[in-house]
N, C-alpha and C positions, 0 to 999 in steps of 0.2 A: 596469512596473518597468524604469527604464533599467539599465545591465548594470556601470554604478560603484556605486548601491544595491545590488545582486544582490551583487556582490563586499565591499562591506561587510558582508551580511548574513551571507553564506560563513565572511568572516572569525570574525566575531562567533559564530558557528555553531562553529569549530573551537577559536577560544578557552575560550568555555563548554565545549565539553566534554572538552578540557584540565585546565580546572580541576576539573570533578565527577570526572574519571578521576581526579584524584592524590586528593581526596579520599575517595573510594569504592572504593578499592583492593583491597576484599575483593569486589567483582565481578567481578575476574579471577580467583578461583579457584571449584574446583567445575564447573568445565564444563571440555569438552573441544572443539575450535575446528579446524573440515577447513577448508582457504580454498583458494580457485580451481578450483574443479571447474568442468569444462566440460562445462555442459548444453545447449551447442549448437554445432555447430563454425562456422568461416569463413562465408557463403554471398556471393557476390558482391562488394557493399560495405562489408558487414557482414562486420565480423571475431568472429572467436570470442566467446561469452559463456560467463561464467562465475559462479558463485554461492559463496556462503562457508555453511557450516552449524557450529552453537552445540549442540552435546549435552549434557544433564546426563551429570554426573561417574558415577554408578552405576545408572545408570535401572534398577527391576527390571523395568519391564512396559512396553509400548510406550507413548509419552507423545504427547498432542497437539500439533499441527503447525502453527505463525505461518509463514505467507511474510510479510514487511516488504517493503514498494516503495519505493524511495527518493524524496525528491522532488527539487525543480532545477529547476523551470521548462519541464520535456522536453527541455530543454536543455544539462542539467551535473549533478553529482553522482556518487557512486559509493559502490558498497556497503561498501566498507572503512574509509569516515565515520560508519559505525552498527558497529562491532564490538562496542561497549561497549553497546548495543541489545540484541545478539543473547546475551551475556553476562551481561547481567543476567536477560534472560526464561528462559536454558535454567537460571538459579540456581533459578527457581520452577517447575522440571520442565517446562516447555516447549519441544521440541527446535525451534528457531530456523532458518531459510532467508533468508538475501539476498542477490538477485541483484542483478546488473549487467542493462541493458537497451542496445540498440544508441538513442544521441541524435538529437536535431533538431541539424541540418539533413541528417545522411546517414539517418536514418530517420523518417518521417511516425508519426502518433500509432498507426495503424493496425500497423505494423510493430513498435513496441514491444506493440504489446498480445498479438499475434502472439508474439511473443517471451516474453511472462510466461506465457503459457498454456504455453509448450511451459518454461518453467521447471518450473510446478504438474506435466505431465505428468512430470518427471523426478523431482520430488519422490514422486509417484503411486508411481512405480517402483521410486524408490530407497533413501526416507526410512528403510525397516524396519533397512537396515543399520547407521544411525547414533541406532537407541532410538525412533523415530518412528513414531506406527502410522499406516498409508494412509489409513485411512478415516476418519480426524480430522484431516483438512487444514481451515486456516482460512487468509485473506486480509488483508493489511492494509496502510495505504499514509497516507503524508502528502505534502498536498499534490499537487503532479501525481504521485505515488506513489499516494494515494487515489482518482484520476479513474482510472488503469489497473486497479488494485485492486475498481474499482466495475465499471469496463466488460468486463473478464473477470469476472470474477463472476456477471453479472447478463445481458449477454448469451451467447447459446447459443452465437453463431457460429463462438468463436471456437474452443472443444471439439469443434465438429462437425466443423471442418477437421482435426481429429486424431484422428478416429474414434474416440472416446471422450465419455463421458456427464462429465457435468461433478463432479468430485469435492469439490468445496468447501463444507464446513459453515457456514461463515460467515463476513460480510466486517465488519472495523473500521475505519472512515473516520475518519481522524484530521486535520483540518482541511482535508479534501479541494478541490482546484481543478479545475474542469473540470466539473465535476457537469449543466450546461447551457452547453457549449462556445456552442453556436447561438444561444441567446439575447442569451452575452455579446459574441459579433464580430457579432452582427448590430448590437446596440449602439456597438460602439467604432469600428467604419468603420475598419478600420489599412489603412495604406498596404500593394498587394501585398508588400514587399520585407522584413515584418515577419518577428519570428522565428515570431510565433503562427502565420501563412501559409503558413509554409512546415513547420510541423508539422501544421496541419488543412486544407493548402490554400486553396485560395478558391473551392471549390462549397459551395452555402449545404444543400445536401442531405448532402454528407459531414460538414459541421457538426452537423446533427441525428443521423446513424450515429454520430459521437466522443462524443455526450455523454450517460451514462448514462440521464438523463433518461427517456429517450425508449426505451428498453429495459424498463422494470418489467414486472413479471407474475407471477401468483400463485402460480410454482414457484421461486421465485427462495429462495436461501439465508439465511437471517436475516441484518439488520442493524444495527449500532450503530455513533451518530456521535456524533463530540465534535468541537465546534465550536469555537474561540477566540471572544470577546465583543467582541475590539480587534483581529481578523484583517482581512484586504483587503476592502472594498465587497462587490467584485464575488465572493471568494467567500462570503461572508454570504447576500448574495442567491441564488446559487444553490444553495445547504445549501439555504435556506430554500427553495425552491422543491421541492425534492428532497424535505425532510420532509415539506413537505404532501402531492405527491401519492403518497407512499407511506400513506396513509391508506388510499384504494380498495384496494392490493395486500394491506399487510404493518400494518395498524391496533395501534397499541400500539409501536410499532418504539420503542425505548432512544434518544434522542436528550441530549446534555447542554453547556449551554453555560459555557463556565469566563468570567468574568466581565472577568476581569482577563488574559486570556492574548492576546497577538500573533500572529502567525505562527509565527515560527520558533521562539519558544515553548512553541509547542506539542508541536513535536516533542524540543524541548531537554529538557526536563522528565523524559523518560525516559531522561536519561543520568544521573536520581537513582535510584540503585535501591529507594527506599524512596518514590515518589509512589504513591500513592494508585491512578491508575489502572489501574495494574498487577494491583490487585484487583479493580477493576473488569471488567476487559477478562478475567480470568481467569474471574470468575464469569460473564459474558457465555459465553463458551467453555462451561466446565461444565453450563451450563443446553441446551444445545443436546445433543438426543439423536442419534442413528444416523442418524433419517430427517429432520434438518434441520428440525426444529421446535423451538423454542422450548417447553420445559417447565414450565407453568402451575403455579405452586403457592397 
């Protein structure tokens, strides 16, 4: 996608949800909105990051825990484009998390993901004070938002480096990109000077480490994905790759494809407070008990 498409799509992106904000106005209320906390300070070229958190208005009992990943391509985006995200989910008692991630070109994909975990740790820490119980943390991301969302998640590494066991109940890929980084630049052949290059580099070995793919195993957190029907080629292709070999791991895994949705679509769709998914995605959560199984009924 060249970067005057990307900017249209931005645009298009901030006007729709423009328009669902004036109309859904009653999604500003009932929740209570902390913005800029910083769960990580400065480090070298990387400046401060910080996160925004959505509380329901009167929580009586500690509520379950969305981190949202923003998407952008790795390369743009920021969390205060999803308020009205975070606003709507804490209206149906789910205490809400979206950070900010350090970008391509001053951080590699490695570096962000690095960066979301040590988010999740702070939420680990923190979440209780804002209505949120720890130990119902769940994960979710569109787009290159869903490719970090998968690869924390689902790889260990990235918890290990933070001496801690991985806290996450469950992840929700929502038109994820990246899912088979390696398959798809092996494919495309870009010129070094691209932006993809210089967020996965150009060893064809750290292509296979960036891409969830190549991660699964049979400890891994429950997952469900919703897929767009009219999203990009090349993430099509990789969902689908991803749901297949999630058959050996996690058999039966929730997968749903909306027929009619685009890209950015996909993620637009929940600046309606009343789609559908919302129940979905709720009842996904609910079914999932303490020990990160998926409850048979």
């Amino acid at each position: 996608m060249n970067s005057e498409t990307r900017v249209s799509l931005i645009i298009l992106f901030i006007l729709f949800g423009a328009a669902l904000l004036t109309l859904s106005g009653c999604a500003w209320t009932g929740s209570k909105a902390h913005k800029n906390i910083t769960y990580a300070p400065a480090s070298g070229k990387i400046q401060e990051q910080q996160l925004n958190v959505f509380e329901p208005r009167r929580p009586k009992s500690p509520k379950d825990v969305l981190i949202f990943i923003h998407g952008g391509n790795w390369n743009s985006g920021k969390k205060s484009q999803y308020n009205l995200l975070g606003r709507n989910w804490s209206r149906k008692d789910i205490v809400t998390v979206i950070p900010d991630y350090p970008l391509s070109p001053t951080a590699t994909y490695k570096e962000m993901a690095e960066y979301m975990a040590r988010s999740v740790k702070w939420v680990k820490e923190n979440i209780r004070e804002y209505g949120g119980n720890p130990d119902r943390i769940f994960i979710s991301g569109h787009s290159a938002g869903g490719h970090l969302a998968a690869l924390v998640g689902i790889d260990e590494e990235y918890f290990r480096k933070l001496n801690m066991e991985n806290p996450i109940k469950g992840i929700i890929l929502i038109d994820a990109a990246g899912l088979d980084m390696y398959g798809y630049l092996l494919d495309e052949k870009f010129p070094s000077d691209h932006t993809y290059l210089k967020t996965f580099t150009t060893g064809q070995k750290i292509w296979k480490e960036a891409s969830p793919l190549y991660h699964l195993h049979q400890n891994m957190p429950p997952i469900t994905i919703f897929l767009g029907g009219k999203t990009y080629p090349s993430i099509a292709s990789s969902n689908e790759k991803f749901i297949k070999a999630l058959q050996e791991f996690a058999p039966g895994t929730p997968f749903e494809i909306l027929k009619n949705k685009k890209h950015i679509p996909m993620i637009t769709q929940f600046f309606n407070p009343w789609n559908k998914r919302y129940g979905q995605i709720h009842t996904f959560m609910k079914n999932v008990d303490s020990k990160t199984e998926i409850v048979k009924h």
